[in-house]
C-alpha positions as CSV (number, residue, x, y, z in Angstrom):
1,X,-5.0,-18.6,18.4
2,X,-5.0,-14.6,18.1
3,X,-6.9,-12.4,19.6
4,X,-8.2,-11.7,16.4
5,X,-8.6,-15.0,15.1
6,X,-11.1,-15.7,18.1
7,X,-13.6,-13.4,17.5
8,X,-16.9,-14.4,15.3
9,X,-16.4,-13.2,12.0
10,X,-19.7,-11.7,10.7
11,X,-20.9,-14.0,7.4
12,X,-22.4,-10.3,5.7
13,X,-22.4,-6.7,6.2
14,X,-23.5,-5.8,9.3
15,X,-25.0,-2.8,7.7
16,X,-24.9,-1.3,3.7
17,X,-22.4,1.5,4.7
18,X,-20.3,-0.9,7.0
19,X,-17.8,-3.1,5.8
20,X,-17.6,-6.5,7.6
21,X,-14.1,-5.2,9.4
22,X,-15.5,-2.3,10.9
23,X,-14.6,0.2,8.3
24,X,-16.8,2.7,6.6
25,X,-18.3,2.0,2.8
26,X,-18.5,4.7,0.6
27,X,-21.5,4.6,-1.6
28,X,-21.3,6.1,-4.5
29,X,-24.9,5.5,-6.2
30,X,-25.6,5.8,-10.4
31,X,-28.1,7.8,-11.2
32,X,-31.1,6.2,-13.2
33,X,-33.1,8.8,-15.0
34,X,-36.7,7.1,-15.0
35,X,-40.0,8.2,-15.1
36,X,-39.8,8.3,-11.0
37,X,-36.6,9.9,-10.4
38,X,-37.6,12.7,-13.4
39,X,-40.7,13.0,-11.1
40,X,-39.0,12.5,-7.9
41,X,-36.6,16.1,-9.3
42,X,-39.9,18.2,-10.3
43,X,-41.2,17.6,-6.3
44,X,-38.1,18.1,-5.0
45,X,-37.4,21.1,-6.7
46,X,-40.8,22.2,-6.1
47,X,-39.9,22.1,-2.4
48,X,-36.6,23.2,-2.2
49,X,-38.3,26.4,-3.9
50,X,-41.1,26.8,-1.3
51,X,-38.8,26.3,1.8
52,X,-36.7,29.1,0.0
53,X,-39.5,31.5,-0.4
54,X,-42.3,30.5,2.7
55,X,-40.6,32.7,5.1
56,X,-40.5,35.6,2.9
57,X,-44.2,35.4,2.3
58,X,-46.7,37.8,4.4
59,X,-49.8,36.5,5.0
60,X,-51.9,39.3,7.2
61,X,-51.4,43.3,7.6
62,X,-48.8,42.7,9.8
63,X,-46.0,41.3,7.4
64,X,-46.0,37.7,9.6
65,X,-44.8,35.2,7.2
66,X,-46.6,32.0,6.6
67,X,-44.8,30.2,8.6
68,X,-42.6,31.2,11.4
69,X,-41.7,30.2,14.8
70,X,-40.9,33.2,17.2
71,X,-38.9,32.1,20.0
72,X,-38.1,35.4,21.3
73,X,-41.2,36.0,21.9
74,X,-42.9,32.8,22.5
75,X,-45.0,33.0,19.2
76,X,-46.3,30.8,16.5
77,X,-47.6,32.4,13.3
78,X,-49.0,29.2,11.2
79,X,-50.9,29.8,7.9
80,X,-51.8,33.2,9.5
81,X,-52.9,32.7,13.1
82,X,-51.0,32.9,15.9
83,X,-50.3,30.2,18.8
84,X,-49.2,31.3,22.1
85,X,-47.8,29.7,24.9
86,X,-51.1,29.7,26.6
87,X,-52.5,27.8,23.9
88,X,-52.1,24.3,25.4
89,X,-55.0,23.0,24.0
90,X,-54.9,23.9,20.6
91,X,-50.4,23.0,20.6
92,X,-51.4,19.7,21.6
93,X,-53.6,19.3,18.7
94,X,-51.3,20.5,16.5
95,X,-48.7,18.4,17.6
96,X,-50.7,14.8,18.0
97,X,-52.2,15.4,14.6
98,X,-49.1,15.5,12.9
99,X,-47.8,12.6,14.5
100,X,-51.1,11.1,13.5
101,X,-50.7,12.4,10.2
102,X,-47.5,10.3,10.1
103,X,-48.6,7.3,11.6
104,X,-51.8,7.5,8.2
105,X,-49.8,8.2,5.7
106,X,-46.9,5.2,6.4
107,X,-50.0,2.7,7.1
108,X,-51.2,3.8,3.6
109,X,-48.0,4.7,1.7
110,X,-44.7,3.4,3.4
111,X,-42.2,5.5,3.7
112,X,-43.1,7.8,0.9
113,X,-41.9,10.5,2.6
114,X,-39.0,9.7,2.7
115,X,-38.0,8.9,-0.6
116,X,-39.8,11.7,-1.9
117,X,-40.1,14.8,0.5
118,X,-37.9,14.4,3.7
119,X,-35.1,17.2,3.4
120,X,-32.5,14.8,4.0
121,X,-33.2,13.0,1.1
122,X,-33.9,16.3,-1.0
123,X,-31.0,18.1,-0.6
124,X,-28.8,15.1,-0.5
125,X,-30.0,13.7,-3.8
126,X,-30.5,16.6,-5.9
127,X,-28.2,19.4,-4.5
128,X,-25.2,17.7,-2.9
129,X,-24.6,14.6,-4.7
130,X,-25.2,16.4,-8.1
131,X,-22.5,19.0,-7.5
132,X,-20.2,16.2,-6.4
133,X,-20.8,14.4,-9.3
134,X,-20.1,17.5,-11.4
135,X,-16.8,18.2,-10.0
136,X,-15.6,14.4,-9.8
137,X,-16.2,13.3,-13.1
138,X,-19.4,11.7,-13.2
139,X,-22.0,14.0,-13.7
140,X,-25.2,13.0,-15.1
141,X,-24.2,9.1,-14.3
142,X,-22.6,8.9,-10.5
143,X,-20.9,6.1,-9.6
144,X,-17.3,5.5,-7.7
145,X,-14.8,7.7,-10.0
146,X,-12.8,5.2,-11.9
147,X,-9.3,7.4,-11.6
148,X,-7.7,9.4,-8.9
149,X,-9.5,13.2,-8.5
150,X,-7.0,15.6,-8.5
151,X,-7.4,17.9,-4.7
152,X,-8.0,20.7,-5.9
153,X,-11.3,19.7,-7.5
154,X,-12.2,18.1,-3.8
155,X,-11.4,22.0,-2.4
156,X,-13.7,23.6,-4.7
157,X,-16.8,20.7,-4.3
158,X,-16.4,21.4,-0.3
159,X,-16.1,24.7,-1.0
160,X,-19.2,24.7,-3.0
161,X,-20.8,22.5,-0.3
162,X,-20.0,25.4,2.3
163,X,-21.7,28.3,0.6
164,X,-24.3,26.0,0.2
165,X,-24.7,24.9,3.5
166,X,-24.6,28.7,4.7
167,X,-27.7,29.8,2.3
168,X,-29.7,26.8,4.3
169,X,-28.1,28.0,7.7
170,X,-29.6,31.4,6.9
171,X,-32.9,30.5,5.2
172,X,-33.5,28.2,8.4
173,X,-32.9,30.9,10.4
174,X,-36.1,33.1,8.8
175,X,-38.1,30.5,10.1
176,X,-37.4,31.8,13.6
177,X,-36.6,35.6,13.1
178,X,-38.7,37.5,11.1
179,X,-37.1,38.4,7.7
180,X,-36.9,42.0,8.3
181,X,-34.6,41.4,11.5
182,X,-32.8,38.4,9.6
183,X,-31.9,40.5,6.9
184,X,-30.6,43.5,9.0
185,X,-28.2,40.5,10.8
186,X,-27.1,39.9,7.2
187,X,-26.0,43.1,6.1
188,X,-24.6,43.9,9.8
189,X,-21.7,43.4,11.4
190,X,-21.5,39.6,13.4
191,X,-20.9,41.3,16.8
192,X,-24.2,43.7,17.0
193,X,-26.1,40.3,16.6
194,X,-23.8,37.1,18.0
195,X,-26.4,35.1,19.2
196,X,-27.9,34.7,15.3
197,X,-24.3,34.7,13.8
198,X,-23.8,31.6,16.2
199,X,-26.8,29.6,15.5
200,X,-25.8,30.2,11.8
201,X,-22.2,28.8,11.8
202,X,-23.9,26.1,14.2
203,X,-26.3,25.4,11.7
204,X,-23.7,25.6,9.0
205,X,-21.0,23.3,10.5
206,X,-23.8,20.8,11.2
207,X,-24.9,20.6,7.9
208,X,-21.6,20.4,5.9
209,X,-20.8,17.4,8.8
210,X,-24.4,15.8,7.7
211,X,-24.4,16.2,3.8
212,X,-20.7,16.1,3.4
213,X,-19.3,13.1,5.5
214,X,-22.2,11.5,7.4
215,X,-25.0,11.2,4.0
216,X,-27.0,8.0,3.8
217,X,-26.2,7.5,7.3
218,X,-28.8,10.1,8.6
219,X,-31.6,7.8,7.3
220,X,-29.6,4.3,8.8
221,X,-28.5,5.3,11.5
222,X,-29.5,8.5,12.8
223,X,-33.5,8.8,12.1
224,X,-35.5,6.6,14.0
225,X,-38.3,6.5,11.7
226,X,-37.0,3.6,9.8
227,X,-36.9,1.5,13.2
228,X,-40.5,2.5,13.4
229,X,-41.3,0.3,10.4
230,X,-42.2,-2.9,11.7
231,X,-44.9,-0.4,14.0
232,X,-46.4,1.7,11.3
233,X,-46.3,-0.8,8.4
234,X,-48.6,-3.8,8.2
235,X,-48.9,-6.2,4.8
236,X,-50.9,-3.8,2.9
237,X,-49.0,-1.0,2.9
238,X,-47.2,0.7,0.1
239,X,-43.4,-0.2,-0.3
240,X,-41.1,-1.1,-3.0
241,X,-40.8,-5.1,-3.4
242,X,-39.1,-7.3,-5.7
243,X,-41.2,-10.1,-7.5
244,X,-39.7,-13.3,-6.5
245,X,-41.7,-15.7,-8.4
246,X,-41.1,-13.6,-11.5
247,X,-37.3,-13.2,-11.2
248,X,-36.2,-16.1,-9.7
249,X,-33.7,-18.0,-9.9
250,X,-31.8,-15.8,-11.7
251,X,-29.9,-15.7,-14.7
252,X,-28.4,-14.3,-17.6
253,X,-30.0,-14.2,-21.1
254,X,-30.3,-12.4,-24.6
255,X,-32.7,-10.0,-25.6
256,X,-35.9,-11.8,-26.1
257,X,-34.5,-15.4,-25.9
258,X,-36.3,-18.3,-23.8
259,X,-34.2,-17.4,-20.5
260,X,-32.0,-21.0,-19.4
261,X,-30.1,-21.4,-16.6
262,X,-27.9,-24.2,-15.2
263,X,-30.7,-26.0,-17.3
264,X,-33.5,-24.9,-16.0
265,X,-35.8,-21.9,-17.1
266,X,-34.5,-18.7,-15.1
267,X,-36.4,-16.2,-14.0
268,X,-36.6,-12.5,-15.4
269,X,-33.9,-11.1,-13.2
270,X,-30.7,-11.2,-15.0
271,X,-28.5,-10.5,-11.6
272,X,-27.3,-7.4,-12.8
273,X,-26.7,-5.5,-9.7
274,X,-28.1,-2.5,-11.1
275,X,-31.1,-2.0,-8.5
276,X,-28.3,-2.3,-5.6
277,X,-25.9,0.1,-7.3
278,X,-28.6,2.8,-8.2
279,X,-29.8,2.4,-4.2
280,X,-28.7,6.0,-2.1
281,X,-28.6,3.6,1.0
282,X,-26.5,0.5,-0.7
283,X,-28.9,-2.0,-0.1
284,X,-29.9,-5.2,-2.3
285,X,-33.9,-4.5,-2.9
286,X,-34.0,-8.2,-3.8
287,X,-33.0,-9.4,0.0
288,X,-37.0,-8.1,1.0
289,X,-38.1,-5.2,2.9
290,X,-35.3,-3.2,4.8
291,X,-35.2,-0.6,7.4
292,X,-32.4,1.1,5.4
293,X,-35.2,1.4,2.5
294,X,-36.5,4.8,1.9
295,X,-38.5,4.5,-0.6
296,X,-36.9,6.7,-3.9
297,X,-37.3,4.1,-6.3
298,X,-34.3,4.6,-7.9
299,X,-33.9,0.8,-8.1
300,X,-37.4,0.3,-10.0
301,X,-36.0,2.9,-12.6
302,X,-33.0,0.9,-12.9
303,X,-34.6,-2.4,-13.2
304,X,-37.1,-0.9,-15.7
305,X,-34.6,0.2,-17.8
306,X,-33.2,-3.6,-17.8
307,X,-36.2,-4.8,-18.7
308,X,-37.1,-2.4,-21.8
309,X,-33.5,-3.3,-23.3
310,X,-34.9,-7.1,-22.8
311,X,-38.4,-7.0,-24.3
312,X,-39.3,-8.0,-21.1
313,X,-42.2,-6.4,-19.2
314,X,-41.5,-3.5,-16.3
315,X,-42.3,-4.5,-12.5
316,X,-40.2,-6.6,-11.7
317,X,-39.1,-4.2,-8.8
318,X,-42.3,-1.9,-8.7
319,X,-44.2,-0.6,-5.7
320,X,-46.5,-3.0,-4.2
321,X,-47.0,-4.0,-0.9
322,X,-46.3,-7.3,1.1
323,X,-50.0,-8.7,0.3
324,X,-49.5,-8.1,-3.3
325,X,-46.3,-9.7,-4.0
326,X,-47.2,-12.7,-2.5
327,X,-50.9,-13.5,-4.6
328,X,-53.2,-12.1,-1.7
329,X,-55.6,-9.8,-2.5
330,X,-54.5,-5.7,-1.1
331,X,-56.5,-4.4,1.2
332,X,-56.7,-0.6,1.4
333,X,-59.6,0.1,3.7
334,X,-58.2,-2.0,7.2
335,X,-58.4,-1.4,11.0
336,X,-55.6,0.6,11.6
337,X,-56.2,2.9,8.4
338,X,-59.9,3.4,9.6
339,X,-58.4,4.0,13.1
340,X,-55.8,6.2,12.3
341,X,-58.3,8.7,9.7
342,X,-61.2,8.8,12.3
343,X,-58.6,9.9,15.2
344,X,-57.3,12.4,12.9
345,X,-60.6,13.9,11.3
346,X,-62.0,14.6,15.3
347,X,-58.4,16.1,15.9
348,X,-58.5,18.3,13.1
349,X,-62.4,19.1,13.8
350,X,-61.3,19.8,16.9
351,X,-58.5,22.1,16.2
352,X,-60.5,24.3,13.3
353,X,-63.4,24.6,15.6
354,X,-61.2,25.9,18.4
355,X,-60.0,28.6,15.9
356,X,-63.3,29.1,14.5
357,X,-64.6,30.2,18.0
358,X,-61.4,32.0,19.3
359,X,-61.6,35.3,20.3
360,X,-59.5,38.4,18.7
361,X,-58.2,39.1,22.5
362,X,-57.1,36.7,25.2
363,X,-57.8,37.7,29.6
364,X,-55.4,36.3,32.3
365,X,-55.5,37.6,35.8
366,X,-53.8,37.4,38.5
367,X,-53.2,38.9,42.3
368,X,-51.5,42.1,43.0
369,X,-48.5,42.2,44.8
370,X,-48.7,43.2,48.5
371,X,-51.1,42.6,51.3
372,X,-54.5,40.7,49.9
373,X,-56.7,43.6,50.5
374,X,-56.8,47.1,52.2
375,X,-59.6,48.9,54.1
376,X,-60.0,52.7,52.2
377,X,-61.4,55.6,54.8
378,X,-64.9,55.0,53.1
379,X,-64.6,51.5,55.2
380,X,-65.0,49.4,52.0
381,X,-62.9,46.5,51.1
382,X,-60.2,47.1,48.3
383,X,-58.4,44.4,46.6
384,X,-56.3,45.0,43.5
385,X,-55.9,42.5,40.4
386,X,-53.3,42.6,37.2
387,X,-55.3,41.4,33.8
388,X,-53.0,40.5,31.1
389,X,-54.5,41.1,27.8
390,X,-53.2,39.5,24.4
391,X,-54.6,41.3,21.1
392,X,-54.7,38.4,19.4
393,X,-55.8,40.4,16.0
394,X,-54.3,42.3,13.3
395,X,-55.9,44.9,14.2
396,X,-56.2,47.6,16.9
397,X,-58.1,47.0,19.6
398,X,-60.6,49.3,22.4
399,X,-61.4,47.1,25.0
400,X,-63.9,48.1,28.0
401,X,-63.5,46.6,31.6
402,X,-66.2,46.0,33.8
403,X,-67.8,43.6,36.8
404,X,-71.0,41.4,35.9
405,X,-72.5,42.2,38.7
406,X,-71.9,45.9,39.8
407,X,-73.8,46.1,43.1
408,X,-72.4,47.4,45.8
409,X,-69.2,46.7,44.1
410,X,-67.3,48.8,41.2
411,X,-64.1,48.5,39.5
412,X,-61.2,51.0,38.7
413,X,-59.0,51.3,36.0
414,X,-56.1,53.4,34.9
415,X,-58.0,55.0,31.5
416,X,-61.1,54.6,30.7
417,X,-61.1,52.3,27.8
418,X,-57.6,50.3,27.0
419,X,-56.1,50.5,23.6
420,X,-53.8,47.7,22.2
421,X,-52.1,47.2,19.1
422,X,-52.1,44.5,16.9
423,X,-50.4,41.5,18.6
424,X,-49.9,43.7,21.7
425,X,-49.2,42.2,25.5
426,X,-50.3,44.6,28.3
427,X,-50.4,44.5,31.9
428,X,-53.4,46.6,33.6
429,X,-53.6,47.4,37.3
430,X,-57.2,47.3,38.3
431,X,-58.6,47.7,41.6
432,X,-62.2,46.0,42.8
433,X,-63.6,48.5,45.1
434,X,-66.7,46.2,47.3
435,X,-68.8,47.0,50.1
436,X,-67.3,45.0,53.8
437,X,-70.6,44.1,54.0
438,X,-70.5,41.6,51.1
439,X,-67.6,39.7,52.8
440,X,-69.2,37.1,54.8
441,X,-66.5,34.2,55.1
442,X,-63.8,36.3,54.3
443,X,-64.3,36.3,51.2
444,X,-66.3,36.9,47.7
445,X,-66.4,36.3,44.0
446,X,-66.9,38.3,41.3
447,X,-66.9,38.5,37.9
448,X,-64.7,40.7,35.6
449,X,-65.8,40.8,32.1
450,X,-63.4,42.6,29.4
451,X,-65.5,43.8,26.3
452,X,-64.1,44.9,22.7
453,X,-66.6,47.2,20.3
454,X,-67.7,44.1,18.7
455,X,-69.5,42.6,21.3
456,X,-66.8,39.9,22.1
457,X,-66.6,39.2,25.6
458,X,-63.9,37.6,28.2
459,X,-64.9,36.6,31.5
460,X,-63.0,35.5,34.7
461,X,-64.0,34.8,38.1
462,X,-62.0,36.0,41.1
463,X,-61.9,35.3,44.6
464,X,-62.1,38.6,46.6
465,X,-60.9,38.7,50.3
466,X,-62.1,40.7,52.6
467,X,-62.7,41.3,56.8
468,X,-63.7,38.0,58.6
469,X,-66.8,38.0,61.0
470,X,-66.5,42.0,61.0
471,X,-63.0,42.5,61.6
472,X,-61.1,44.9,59.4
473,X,-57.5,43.1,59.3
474,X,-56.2,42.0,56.4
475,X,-56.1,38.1,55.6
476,X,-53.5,35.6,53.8
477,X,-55.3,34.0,50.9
């Protein structure tokens, strides 16, 4: 016996774009132009045009875009505020509500997302595939081409795929350089800005690898969230199922005839195929729920279709959930759902009354460098401080620094008043004059409040050191 004779043959596919030797399937879906893929192409227009246009959209006096994450300088402008690194709090928020958000929405309505907003999905279905289709012969209809493409037709659809690719590198780029800067990189010359130019042919390469040979793949192999299925989805949930009772066993039959096979009454499926030849994963809806399913409904448009030609009624395929499908009555309002809102509504409370009370200027501070105090010729203990002040606002900002409690103890700064502009970071030296006398234990706290003309207040208590038991040496903190 051979090598190969000894090893277990697998009885299927292993997966829908593996054949059962190991090599890789092609799928080449048809397109079936129901009322959900007509619908599916209106939302995924709709959001190919709003990624195109969001970072180009100012929101506040200072040009910031609705959306755009600054790593340069450690900023994130969302709907017009601004997150900093500092805000932990409010980051964590963010982030657990979104994942929250996702956790909702699948326990309600599967993997909607993915069929119908997930970029993957959106640009794979109704900008790649369509200009492939276009330049291999079966536009409008997809499907394997039936004779040999000639090469040159294959040049121009990669080549079309590349300039593609490069308008996404670039419009993902102005999510994370502001589109002033981004379009200065454009019209420059690569060297006066290589870090961008990389992160664009990066970008680029990566998506002409993704949309061009790896495709359905992404959503089988490479995203997790399908794995996450049999976590997020319970019996209730939304999901596209095929009714068993009402299609099985399957045969063939005329339009409007009494349906017999192998003499006994089939079921309404006539075992056309066309649900698994429509599907952008390869997958057979009628084997039950899959991980490889996302959800497009391609396959209920298909079957649909079927069905009208047989003067039968629609749903065979249709969404439903497990519940349904199998005579129990749906539940929409369950534990988890319940769970899952209530978690998310105190999040988001959370979140928008952090905003609400957020002050238009943020107050760090920190030691100055060098020994922890000094003793001036007046005898009186001098320590200095560093506050870092954030304008938070869009607009310019006169801020007033001075101690809560100013006996026997004053505070020095550079100017008067400090001025910030909008979004502006500033160091100021300040130094906290006291009286030795105040020093008991070494040290003392005080309170340095920082002031705008509004009335908004920032306050931050600081550990002063000072002489120990009347001595006038300087101590380590």
């Amino acid at each position: 016996m051979s090598y190969e004779e000894s090893l277990l043959k697998p009885q299927g596919r292993v997966l829908s774009t593996l054949e059962s030797d190991g090599s890789r399937r092609w799928i080449y879906p048809r397109v079936a132009k129901g009322r959900f893929w007509h619908a599916r192409r209106i939302v995924a227009y709709t959001l190919i045009g709003i990624f195109a246009v969001i970072p180009y959209i100012p929101i506040n006096k200072q040009g910031d875009p609705l959306i755009l994450i600054d790593l340069l300088n450690r900023k994130l402008h969302l709907l017009g505020f601004t997150f900093l690194p500092t805000d932990t709090v409010l980051l964590a928020l963010l982030m657990v509500s979104m994942i929250l958000s996702v956790f909702f929405v699948t326990a309600l309505l599967g993997r909607v997302w993915c069929g119908w907003a997930c970029p993957q999905t959106v640009y794979m279905e109704y900008v790649y595939r369509p200009i492939e289709r276009l330049l291999t012969g079966k536009a409008g209809q997809g499907g394997e081409p039936r004779k040999k493409v000639p090469g040159w037709r294959y040049v121009l659809m990669y080549g079309v795929f590349l300039i593609v690719s490069l308008h996404l590198a670039n419009t993902g780029l102005a999510y994370f350089v502001p589109y002033r800067e981004l379009h200065t990189w454009i019209t420059s010359p690569p060297w006066h800005h290589p870090i961008g130019f990389i992160a664009v042919i990066i970008v680029t390469a990566w998506m002409m690898w993704d949309f061009a040979y790896w495709r359905e793949q992404m959503c089988i192999i490479g995203c997790p969230y399908g794995r996450f299925q049999s976590v997020l989805l319970d019996r209730n949930s939304l999901i596209i199922s095929y009714d068993r009772a009402r299609g099985e066993p399957r045969g063939k039959k005329k339009r409007l005839s009494l349906p017999v096979a192998n003499g006994k009454s089939s079921g309404d499926c006539v075992d056309c195929h066309l649900c698994a030849s429509v599907c952008p994963t390869g997958i057979d809806i009628r084997e039950g729920l899959q991980i490889e399913c996302i959800a497009c409904a391609q396959c209920i448009d298909a079957c649909d279709s079927v069905m009208d030609k047989l003067g039968l009624p629609r749903g065979l395929i249709r969404y439903s959930s497990q519940a349904r499908i199998s005579g129990e009555k749906q539940r929409i309002i369950r534990p988890r759902v319940v769970i899952y809102g209530l978690i998310l509504v105190i999040l988001l409370s959370l979140m928008v009354t952090t905003l609400i009370m957020m002050k238009p200027f943020d107050l760090m501070v920190a030691r100055g460098r060098g020994v922890p105090f000094v003793i001036d010729p007046n005898g009186q203990v001098v320590n200095t401080w560093i506050l870092k002040i954030t304008n938070r606002s869009q607009d310019h900002q006169r801020l007033q620094v001075r101690l809560q409690d100013p006996e026997n103890i004053r505070i020095e700064t550079t100017d008067s008043a400090i001025r910030l502009a909008p979004g502006e970071v500033i160091d100021e030296p300040v130094r906290i004059i006291a009286d030795r006398r105040l020093f008991q234990n070494g040290h003392y706290r005080a309170v340095i409040q920082v002031r705008d003309e509004k009335g908004n207040t920032r306050e931050k208590t600081v550990l002063l050191l000072g002489p120990y038991g009347g001595h006038a040496h300087a101590v380590s903190q």
